[in-house]
Structure formats: C-alpha cells, structure tokens
DRENROSE-898659 format. One record per residue (C-alpha): residue in three letters; x, y, z. Coordinates in pm, whole numbers, plus 50000, padded with zeros to 5 digits. Example, Ala and Ser with C-alpha at 12.3 -4.5 7.8 and 13.67 -1.06 7.14 Angstrom:
REM DRENROSE-898659
@r->ALA	X->51230	Y->49550	Z->50780
@r->SER	X->51367	Y->49894	Z->50714
***
This chain:
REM DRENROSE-898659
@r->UNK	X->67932	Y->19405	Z->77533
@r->UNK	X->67940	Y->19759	Z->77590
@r->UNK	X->68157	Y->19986	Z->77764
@r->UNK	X->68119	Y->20036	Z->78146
@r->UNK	X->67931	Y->20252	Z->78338
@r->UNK	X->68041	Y->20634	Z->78375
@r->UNK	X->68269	Y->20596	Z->78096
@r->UNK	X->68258	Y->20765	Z->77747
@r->UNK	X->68170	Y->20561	Z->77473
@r->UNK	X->68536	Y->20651	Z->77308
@r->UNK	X->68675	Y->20514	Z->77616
@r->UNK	X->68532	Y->20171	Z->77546
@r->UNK	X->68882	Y->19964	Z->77442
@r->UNK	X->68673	Y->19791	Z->77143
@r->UNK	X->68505	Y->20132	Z->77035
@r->UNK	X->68560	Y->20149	Z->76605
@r->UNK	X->68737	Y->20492	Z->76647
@r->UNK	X->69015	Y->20371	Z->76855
@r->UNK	X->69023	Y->20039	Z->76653
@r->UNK	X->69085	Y->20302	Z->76320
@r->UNK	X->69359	Y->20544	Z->76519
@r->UNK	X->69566	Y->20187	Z->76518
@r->UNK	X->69473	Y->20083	Z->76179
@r->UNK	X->69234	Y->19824	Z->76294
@r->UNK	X->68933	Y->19733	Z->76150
@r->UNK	X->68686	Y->19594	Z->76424
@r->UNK	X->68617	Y->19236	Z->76221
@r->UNK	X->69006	Y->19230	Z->76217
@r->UNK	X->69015	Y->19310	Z->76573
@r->UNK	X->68746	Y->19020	Z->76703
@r->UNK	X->68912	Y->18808	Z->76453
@r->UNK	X->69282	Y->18843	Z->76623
@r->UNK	X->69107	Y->18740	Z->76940
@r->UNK	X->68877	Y->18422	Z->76821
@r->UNK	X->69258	Y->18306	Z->76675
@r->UNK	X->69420	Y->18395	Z->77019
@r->UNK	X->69165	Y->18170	Z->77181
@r->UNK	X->69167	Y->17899	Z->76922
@r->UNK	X->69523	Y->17876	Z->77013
@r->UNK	X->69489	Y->17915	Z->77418
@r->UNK	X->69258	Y->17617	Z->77399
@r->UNK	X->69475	Y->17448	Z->77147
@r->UNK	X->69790	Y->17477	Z->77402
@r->UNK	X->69627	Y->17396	Z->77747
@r->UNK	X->69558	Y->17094	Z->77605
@r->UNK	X->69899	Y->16957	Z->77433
@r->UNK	X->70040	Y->17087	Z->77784
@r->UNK	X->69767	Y->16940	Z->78034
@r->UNK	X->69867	Y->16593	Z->77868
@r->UNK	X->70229	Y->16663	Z->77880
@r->UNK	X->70220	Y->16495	Z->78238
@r->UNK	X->70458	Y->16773	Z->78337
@r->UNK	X->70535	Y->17211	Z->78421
@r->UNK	X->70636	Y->17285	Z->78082
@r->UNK	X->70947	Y->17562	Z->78044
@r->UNK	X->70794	Y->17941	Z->77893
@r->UNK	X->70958	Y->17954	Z->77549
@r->UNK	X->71060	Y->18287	Z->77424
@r->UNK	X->70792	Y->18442	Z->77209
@r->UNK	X->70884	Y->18574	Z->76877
@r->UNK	X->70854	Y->18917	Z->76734
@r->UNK	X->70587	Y->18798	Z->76490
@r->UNK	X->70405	Y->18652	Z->76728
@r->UNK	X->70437	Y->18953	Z->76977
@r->UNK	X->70334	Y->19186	Z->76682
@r->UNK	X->70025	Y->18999	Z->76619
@r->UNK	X->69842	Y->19023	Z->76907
@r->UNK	X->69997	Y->19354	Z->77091
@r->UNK	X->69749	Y->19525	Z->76927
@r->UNK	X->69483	Y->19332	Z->77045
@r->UNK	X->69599	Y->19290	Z->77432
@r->UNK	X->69675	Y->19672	Z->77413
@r->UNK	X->69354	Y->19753	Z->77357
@r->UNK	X->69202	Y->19503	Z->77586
@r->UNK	X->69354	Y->19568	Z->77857
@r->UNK	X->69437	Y->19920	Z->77894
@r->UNK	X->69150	Y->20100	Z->78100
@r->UNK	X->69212	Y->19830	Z->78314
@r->UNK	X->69561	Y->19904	Z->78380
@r->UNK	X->69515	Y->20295	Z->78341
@r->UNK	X->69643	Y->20510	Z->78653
@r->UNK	X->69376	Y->20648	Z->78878
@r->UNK	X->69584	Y->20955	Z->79011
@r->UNK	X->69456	Y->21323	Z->78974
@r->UNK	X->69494	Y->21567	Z->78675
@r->UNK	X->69647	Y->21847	Z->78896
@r->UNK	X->69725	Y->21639	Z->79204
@r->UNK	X->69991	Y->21801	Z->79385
@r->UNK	X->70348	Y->21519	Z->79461
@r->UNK	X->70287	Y->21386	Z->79746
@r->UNK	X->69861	Y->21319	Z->79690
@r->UNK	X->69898	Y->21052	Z->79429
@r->UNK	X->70137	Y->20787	Z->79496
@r->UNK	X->69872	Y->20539	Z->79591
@r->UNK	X->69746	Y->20542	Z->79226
@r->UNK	X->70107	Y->20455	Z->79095
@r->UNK	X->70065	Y->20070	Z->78962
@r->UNK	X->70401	Y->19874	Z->79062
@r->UNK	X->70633	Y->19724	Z->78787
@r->UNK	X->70551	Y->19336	Z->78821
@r->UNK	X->70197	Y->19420	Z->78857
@r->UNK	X->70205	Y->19544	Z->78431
@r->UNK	X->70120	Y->19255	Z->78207
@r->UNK	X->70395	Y->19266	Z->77908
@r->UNK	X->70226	Y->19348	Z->77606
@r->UNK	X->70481	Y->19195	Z->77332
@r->UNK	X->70845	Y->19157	Z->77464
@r->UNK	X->71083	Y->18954	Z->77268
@r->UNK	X->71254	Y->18796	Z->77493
@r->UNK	X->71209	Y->18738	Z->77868
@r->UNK	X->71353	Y->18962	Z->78092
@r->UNK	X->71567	Y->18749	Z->78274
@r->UNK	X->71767	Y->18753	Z->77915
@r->UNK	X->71828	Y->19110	Z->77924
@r->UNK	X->72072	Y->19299	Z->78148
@r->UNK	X->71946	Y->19582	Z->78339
@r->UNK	X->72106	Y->19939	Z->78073
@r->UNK	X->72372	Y->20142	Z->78211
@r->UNK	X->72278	Y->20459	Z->78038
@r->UNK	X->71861	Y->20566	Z->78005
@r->UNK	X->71822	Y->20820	Z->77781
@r->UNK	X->71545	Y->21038	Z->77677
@r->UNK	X->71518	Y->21200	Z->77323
@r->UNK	X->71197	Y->21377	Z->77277
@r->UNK	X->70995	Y->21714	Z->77361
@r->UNK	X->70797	Y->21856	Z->77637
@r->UNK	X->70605	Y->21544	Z->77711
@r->UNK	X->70901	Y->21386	Z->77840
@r->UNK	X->70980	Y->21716	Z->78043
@r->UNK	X->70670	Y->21687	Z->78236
@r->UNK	X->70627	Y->22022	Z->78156
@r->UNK	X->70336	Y->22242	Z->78300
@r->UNK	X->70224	Y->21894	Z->78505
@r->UNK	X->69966	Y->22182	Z->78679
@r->UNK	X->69938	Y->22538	Z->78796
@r->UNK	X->70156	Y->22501	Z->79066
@r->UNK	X->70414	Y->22350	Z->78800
@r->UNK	X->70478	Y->22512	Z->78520
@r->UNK	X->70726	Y->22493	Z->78260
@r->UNK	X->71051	Y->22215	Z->78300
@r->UNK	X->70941	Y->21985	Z->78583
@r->UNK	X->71132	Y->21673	Z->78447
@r->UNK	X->71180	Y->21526	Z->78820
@r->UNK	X->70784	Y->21389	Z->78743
@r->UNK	X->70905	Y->21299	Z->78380
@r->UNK	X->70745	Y->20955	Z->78302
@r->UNK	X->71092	Y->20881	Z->78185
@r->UNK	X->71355	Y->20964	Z->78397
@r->UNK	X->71125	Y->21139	Z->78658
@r->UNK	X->71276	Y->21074	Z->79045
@r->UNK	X->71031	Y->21226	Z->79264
@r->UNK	X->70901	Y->21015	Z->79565
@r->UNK	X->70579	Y->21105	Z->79610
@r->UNK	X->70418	Y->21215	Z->79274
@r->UNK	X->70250	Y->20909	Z->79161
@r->UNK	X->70472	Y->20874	Z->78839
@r->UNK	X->70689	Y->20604	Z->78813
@r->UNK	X->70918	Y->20696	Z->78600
@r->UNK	X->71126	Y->20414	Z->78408
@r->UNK	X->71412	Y->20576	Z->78578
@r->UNK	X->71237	Y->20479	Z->78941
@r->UNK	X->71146	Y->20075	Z->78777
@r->UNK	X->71508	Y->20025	Z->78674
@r->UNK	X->71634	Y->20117	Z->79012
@r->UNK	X->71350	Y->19913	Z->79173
@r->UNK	X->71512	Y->19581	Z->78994
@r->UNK	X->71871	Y->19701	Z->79127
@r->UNK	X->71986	Y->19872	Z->78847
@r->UNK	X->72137	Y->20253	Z->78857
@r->UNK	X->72177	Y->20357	Z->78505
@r->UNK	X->72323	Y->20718	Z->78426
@r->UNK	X->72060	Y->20893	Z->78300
@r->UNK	X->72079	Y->21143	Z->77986
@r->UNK	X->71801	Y->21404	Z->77926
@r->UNK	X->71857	Y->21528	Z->77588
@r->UNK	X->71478	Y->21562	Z->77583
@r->UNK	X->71388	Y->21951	Z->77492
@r->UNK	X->71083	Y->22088	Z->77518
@r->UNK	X->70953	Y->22290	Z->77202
@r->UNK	X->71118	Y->22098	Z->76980
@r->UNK	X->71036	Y->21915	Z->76695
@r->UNK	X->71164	Y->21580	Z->76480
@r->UNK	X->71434	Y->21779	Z->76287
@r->UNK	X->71602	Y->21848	Z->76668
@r->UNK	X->71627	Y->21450	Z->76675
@r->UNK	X->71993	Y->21392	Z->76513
@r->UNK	X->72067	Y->21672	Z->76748
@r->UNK	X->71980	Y->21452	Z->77055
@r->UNK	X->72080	Y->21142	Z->76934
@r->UNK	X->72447	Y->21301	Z->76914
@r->UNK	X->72419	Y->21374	Z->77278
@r->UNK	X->72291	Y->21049	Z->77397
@r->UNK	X->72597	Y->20839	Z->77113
@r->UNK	X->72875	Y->21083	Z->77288
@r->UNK	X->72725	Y->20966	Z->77669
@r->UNK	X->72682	Y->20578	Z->77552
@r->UNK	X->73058	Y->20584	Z->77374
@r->UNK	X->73189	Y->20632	Z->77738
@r->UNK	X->73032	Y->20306	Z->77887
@r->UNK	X->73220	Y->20066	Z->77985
@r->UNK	X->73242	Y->19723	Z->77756
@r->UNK	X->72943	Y->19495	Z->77779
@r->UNK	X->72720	Y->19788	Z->77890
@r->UNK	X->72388	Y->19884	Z->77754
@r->UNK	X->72169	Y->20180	Z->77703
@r->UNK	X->71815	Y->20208	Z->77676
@r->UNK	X->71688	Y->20468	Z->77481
@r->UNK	X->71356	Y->20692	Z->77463
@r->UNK	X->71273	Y->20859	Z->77117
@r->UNK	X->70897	Y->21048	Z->77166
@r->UNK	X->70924	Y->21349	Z->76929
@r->UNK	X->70628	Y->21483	Z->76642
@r->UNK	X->70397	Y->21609	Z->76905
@r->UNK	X->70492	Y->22018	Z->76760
@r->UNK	X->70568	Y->21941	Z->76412
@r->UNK	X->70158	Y->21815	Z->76439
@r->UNK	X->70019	Y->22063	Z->76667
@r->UNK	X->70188	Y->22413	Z->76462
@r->UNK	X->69938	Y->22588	Z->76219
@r->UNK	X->69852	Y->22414	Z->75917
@r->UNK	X->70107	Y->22598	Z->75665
@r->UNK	X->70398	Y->22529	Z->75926
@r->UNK	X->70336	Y->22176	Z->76000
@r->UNK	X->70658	Y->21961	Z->75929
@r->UNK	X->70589	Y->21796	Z->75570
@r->UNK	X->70600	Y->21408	Z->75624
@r->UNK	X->70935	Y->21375	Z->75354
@r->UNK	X->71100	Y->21572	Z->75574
@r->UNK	X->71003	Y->21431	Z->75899
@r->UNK	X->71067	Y->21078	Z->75782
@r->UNK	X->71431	Y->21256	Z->75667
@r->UNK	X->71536	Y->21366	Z->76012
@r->UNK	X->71409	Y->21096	Z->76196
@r->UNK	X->71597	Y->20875	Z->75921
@r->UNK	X->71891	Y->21089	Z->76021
@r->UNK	X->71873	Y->21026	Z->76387
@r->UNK	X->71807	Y->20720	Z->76378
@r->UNK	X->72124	Y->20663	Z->76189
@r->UNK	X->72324	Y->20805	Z->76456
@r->UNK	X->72209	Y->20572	Z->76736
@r->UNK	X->72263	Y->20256	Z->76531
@r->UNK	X->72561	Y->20339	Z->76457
@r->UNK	X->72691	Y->20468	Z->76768
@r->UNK	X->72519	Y->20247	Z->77085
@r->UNK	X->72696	Y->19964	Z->77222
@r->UNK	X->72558	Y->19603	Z->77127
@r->UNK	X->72232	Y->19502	Z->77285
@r->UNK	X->72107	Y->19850	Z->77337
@r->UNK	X->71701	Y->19913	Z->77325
@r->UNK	X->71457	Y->20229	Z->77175
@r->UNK	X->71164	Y->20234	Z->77250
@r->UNK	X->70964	Y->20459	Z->77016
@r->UNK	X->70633	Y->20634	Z->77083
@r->UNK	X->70416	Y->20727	Z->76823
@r->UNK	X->70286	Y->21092	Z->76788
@r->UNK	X->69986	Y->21169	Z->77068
@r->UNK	X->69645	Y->21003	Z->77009
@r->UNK	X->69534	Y->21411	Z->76902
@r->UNK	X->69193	Y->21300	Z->76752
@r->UNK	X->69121	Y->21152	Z->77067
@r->UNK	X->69248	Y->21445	Z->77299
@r->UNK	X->69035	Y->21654	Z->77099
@r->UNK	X->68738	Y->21460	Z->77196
@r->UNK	X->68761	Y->21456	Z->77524
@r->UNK	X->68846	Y->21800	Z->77541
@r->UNK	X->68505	Y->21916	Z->77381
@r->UNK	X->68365	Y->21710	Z->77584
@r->UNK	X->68488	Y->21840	Z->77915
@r->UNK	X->68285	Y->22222	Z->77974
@r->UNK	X->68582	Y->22364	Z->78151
@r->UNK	X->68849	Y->22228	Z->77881
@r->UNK	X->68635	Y->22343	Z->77602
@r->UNK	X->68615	Y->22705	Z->77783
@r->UNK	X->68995	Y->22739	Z->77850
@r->UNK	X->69086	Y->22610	Z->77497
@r->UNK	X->68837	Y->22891	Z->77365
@r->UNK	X->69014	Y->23181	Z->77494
@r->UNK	X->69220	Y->23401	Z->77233
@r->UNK	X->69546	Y->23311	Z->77392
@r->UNK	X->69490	Y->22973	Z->77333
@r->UNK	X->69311	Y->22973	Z->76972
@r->UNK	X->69703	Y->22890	Z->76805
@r->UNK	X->69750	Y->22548	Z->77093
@r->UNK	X->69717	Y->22234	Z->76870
@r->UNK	X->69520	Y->22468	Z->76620
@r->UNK	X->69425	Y->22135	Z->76393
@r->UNK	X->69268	Y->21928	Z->76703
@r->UNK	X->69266	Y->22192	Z->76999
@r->UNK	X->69299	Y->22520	Z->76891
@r->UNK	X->69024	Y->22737	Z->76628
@r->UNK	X->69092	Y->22446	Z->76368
@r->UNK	X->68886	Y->22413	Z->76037
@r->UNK	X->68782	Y->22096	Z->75859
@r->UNK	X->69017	Y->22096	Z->75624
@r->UNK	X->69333	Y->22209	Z->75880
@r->UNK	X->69204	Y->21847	Z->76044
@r->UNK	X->69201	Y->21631	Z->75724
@r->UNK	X->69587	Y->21763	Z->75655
@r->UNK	X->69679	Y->21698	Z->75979
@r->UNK	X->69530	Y->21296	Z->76044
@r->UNK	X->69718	Y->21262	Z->75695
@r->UNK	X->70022	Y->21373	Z->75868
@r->UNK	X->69999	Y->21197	Z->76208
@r->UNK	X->69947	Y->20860	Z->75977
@r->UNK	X->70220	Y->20914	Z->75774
@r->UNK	X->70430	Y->21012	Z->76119
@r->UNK	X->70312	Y->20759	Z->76241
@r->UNK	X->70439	Y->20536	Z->75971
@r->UNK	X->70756	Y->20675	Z->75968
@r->UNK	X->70802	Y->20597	Z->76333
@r->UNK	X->70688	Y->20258	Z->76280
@r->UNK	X->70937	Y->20196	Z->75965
@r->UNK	X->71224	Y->20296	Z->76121
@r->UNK	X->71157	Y->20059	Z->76425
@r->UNK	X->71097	Y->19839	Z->76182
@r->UNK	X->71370	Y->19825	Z->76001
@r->UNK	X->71594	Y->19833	Z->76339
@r->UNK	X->71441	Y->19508	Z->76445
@r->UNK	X->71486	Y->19357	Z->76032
@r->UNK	X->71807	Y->19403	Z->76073
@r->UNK	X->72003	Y->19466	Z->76432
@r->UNK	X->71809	Y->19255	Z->76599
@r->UNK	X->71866	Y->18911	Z->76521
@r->UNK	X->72189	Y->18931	Z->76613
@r->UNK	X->72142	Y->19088	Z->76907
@r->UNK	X->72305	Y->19402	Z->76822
@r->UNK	X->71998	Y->19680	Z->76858
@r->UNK	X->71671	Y->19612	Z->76932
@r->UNK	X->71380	Y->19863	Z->76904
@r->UNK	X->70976	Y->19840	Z->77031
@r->UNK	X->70710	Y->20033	Z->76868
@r->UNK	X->70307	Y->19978	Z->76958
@r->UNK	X->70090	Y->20266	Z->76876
@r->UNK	X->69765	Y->20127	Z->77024
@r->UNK	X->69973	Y->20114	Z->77335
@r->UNK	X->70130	Y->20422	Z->77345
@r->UNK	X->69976	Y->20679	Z->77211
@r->UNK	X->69803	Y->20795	Z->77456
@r->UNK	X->69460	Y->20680	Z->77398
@r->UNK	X->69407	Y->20561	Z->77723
@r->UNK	X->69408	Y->20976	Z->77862
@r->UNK	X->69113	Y->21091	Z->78031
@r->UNK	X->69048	Y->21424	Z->78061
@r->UNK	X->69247	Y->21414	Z->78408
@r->UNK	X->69541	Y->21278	Z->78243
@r->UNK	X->69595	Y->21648	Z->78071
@r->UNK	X->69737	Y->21961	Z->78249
@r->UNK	X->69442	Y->22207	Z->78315
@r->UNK	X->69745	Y->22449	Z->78245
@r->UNK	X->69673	Y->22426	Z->77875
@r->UNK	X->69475	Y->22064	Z->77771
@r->UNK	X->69754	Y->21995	Z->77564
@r->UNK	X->70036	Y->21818	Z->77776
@r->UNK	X->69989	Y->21547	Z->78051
@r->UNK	X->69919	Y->21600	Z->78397
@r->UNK	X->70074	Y->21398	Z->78696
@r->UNK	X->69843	Y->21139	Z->78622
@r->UNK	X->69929	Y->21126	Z->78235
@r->UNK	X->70290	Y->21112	Z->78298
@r->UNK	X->70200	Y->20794	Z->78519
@r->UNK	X->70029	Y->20663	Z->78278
@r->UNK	X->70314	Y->20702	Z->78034
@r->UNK	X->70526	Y->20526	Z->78245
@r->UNK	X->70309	Y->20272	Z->78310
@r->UNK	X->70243	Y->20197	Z->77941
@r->UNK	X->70567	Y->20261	Z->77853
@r->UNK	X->70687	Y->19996	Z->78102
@r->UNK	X->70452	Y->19730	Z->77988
@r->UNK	X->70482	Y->19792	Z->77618
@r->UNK	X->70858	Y->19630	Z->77649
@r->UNK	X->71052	Y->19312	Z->77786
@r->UNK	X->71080	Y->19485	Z->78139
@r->UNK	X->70719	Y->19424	Z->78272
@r->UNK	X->70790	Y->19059	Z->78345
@r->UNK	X->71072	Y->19140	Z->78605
@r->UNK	X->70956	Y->19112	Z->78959
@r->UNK	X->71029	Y->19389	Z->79174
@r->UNK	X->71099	Y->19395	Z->79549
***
C-alpha cells in the first residue's frame, strides 16, 4: 500500500524514515500490527461467546506502550488538522477536531478514573508560546498556545479550552519562556511546585514539559552536550516529583521531528528561499540553517540521546510514582514530535516554529496521546 495521492512520500505513516525517527524498524512495525490483529480476532471471539456486553478493563502501561507506537503512526494523517499555515483567528476554527472525536493512543487508565487537574501548567520554550504563529503575529502570542491557548476563533484547541469543555477550570501557570533551553527547566519547575503547593487537598495538576527545541537548533559548538541536558532535566524533574500533589500528570514531548522539518522545508520553493537568506543562515543551522554534513550527524546524535533522556525520565516516573498513584507521566515520540507537520503547520515567519495550524495540531496530538481523549465532551 502506498501513500495517498498529493501527499509526499515522507508523509506516508508507514514510510522507513519515520519508522527510524521512532526507533522502529519497518519488519518490527508490520510485526506489532499482525500481533495486534492476532489478538483482535483472538478477543471478539472469547467475547462474542460470552453471551453478554462485557465491562472495558483498564489497559496496562505495557500494553499501552506496545502498540502506541504503532496506532500513532497509523493513524495520524488521518487525525491531522486541516487549518491554514498563516490563517488569521477567526478563519480556521472549522478545522479544529473536537476532544471525543481523538482516539486515545495509550492511556492508562480510563478517564472516568481521573479527576479533571486544578492547576495546568506549561514548562517549555517558544513552541508553547505560539510565538510568531504568522506575520500578523509575531513574537509572544500564547492566547493560540496549543497548551493553554484561549482564543475563540483560531482553530487551536488548546488543552486549556478541552479541560474547560469537560467542566473543569484549572488555574493555569505559564512558566513556558520562549528562547530558552533545558537548563531553564528546574527554573520552571520551581514556579509551577510554588503554584501547585497552594492547591487545595485532593487537587491535581497537570503538567506540560516541551523544552530541547534551542539546545538542538544553536550552532554546532554551542549545542547543549547530552550529559548536561540529561543533568538539568534530571534536576527538574526532581523538583516536580517532589513537590506536586498526589495524582498529578506530565506529559513530556520529545524534541521536534527536525530531520523531518528539514525535509519538507527543501521541499517547499518558497521555504527553501526564505531559509536561504543571510539573516536566516544561523535558524536551526544543523537542519534549517547553512548546515554541513557533519553539523547534521552531531546533531541526530544529540536529538537521540535527548530524546532518550526525555524518555528515561518519564520512565522512571511511571517505575516508580505511578503504581501507587502518586505521579504519573506520558511520553510517545512517534506521537508527538511533530512528524505529522506539513509545510502549513510552520510559521512562514521563519519555517522554524508552528503556525496556527501546528499549534492545533499540537493540541490535538497532545490531547490524544493521554487518558483525556476518551472523555466525551458536550
């Protein structure tokens, strides 16, 4: 099967070069789903001669972790936001997909477990400041911010907008600073412990932690070295477990799909123009900027080992906070990493951060990658 018509072969969900950005090798992949439908076929039948409407049973993290991968990459140009790159608020909300209509893609427990947060927080960096959306915003615009975005007619919504769709009203926290990179982390994660200390018993936060995007994208000889990213994300990390009430949530995003943006960048006339101008030779320099070959092998070796990191530390969150119910954390690269953008869903400010359509996007796969997508809306 090949991909559909008009799209780009690297668009294809099943293409080998996505499969590798996730670690996936595509006999691995095909395999994961021949086992899925061994055991689809294998369960419609001990059910259909149950004689009765069986009751969901909570999947388990193992189980989710096995095949998120899979349904990630299956189903995500499906699900993708159709809204323009530069589409001014008010043009796009038609494209925005509605919360129950996102298929979860590996919660751990069903929603109808988990209480609604009272705090949402956002640690991270520009992406999560919707900055430079389009011309016509540039800079801070974090009202579109797939995370705690509020504006009404942009297209985007935000996790901040889903939350109050189910009836919740959490205070939000935007510790979120654009230009920064991970070692600004412990930083955040002080401001977003101080707001969650003042909750009231029984209360929840949910936390956002997207952050590596600029220790990636600086010049080769300034990029953050991995020991020391893995360090201050350690460090952050750290602070949050320690100091968010029991039951809280991060969800962590791994470092943008940069390989991929520089693909579709080159392959766009007007992207590769801007991107060629001298004030823009120094944006991304390994991926979008005047990279070499060898400024692009260091940096995939450090967006894997970020990557890793990221991963790890989720990791070890759910090893150990989650079983008893204390912290729970969600990490899926093949969801969100971005390598569902077109070349709509980046700003034709610079090529480099998400348009109104990216930031919907975000959301979007944001929202499905957790236990929230099963919770039906109004």
């Amino acid at each position: 099967m090949g991909p559909p018509v008009g799209a780009s072969l690297y668009d294809w969900p099943m293409h080998p070069h996505r499969l590798r950005r996730h670690g996936i090798t595509v006999a691995a992949f095909f395999g994961v789903l021949a086992l899925l439908a061994g055991f689809i076929v294998a369960g419609g039948v001990i059910l259909g001669g149950a004689g009765g409407s069986p009751t969901p049973s909570v999947p388990s993290r193992a189980a989710a972790a096995t095949t998120a991968s899979a349904e990630a990459m299956a189903t995500n140009a499906a699900n993708s936001t159709p809204t323009a790159a530069d589409a001014t608020p008010g043009s796009a909300a038609s494209g925005a997909p509605s919360p129950s209509s996102q298929a979860s893609a590996g919660p751990t427990a069903t929603a109808e477990m988990v209480p609604l947060p009272a705090l949402l927080a956002a640690i991270g960096d520009s992406y999560s400041q919707a900055w430079s959306i389009s011309p016509s915003y540039r800079f801070d615009h974090p009202q579109f911010s797939w995370v705690i975005g509020t504006d009404k007619n942009d297209g985007v919504l935000s996790l901040l907008e889903r939350f109050r769709a189910l009836g919740g009203n959490p205070i939000v926290v935007d510790a979120a600073t654009s230009g920064r990179k991970m070692d600004d982390a412990p930083r955040q994660a002080n401001l977003v412990v101080a707001a969650a200390r003042k909750l009231a018993p029984g209360k929840t936060a949910y936390v956002t932690f997207e952050l590596g995007t600029n220790d990636l994208c600086a010049s080769p000889d300034f990029m953050t070295e991995p020991a020391a990213f893995r360090t201050q994300l350690q460090t952050a990390i750290a602070t949050l477990k320690a100091g968010l009430p029991a039951g809280s949530h991060i969800l962590m995003l791994p470092v943008p799909d940069f390989p991929h943006f520089r693909d579709i960048t080159q392959a766009s006339p007007a992207a590769k123009a801007l991107l060629a101008l001298p004030r823009n030779l120094n944006r991304c320099v390994p991926y979008l900027g005047k990279y070499s070959a060898s400024a692009e092998i260091k940096a995939n070796s450090y967006l894997a080992q970020y990557d890793a990191a990221l991963k790890e530390a989720c990791d070890g969150i759910d090893a150990h906070e989650a079983s008893t119910g204390r912290l729970r954390c969600t990490y899926n690269a093949a969801l969100l990493a971005d390598s569902d953008f077109t070349i709509k869903d980046l700003s034709t400010v610079d090529y480099f951060h998400p348009s109104l359509s990216g930031q919907a996007k975000m959301a979007a796969d944001g929202w499905r990658a957790d236990v929230w997508a099963t919770r039906t809306t109004p």
